[in-house]
C-alpha positions as CSV (number, residue, x, y, z in Angstrom):
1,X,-56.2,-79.8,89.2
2,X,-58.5,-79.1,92.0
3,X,-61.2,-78.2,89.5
4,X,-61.1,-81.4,88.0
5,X,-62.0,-83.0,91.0
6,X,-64.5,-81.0,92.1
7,X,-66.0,-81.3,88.3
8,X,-66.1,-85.0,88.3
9,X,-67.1,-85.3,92.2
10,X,-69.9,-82.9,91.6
11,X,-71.1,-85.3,88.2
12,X,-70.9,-87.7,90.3
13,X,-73.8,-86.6,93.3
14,X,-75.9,-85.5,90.3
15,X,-76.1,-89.1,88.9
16,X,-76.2,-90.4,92.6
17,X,-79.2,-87.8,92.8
18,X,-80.9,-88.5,89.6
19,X,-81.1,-92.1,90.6
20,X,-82.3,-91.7,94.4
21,X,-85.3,-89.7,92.7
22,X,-86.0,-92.4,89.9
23,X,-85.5,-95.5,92.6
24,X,-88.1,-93.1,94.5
25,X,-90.0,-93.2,91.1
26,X,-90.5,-89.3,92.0
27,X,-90.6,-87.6,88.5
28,X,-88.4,-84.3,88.1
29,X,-91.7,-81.9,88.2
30,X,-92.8,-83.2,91.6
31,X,-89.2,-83.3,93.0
32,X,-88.5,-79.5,91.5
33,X,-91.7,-78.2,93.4
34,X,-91.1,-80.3,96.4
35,X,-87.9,-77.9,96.5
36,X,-89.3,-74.8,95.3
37,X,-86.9,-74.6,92.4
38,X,-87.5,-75.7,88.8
39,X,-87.1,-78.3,86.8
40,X,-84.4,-76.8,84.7
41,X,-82.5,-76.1,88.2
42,X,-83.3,-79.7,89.0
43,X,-81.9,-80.9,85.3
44,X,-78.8,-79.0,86.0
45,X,-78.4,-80.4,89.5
46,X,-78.6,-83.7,88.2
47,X,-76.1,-83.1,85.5
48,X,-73.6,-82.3,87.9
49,X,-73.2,-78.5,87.1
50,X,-71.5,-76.2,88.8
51,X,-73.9,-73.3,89.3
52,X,-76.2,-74.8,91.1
53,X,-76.4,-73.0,94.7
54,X,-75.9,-75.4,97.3
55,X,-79.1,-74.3,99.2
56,X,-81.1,-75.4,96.4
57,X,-79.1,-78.7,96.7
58,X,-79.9,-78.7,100.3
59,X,-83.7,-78.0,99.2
60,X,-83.3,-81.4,96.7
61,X,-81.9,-83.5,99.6
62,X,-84.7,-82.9,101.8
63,X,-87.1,-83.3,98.7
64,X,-86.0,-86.3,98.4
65,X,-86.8,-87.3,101.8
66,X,-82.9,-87.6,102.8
67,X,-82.9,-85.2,105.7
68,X,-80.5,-82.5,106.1
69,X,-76.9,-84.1,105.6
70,X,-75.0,-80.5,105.4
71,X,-75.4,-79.7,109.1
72,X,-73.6,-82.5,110.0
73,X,-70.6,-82.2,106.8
74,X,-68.5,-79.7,108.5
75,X,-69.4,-80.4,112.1
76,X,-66.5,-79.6,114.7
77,X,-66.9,-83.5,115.9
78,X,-66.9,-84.9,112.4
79,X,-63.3,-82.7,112.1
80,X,-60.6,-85.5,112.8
81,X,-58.1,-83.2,111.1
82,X,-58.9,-80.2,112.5
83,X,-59.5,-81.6,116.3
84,X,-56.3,-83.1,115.9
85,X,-54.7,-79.8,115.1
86,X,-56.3,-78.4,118.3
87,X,-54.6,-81.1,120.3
88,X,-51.1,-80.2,118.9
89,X,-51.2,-76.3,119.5
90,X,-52.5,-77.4,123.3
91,X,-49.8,-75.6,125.9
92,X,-47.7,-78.1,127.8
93,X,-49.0,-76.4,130.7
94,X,-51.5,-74.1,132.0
95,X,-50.2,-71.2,134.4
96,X,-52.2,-68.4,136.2
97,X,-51.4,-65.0,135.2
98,X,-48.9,-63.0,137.0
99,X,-50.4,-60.0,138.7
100,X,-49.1,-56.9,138.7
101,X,-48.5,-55.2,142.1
């Protein structure tokens, strides 16, 4: 099931990729170098393949003139889940330890 998802999520960015290049009228060559990769990588990016390694994704992004969105994805602050979790494990109260005489 998961796969699914992350099959049709990842088709997804490709097309959402493909068409921030072509609205940037950028043709895949230009793009691919921009990157360092080439334009077979860039293709298969674009078709929403799974092999792609996400640092040439990063390398696209940037390409693209997009910044760098993956060091904010998994950012502690950006973590409502996981923050939350914090604040539920949090002791009721704090104590000093007892020393040993």
């Amino acid at each position: 099931m998961a796969n699914f998802h992350v099959s049709r999520s990842l088709k997804k960015f490709g097309s959402d990729l493909r068409s921030a290049r072509l609205r940037r009228r950028l043709p895949m060559s230009l793009v691919a170098e921009r990157a360092g990769i080439s334009t077979k990588t860039l293709a298969s990016l674009e078709k929403g393949e799974t092999g792609v390694s996400v640092g040439n994704v990063a390398a696209v992004i940037y390409a693209l003139g997009m910044g760098t969105p993956f060091s904010e994805v998994l950012d502690q602050k950006n973590d409502a889940f996981g923050l939350m979790l914090d604040e539920e494990r949090l002791p009721k109260r704090a104590r000093l330890p007892k020393v040993k005489s």
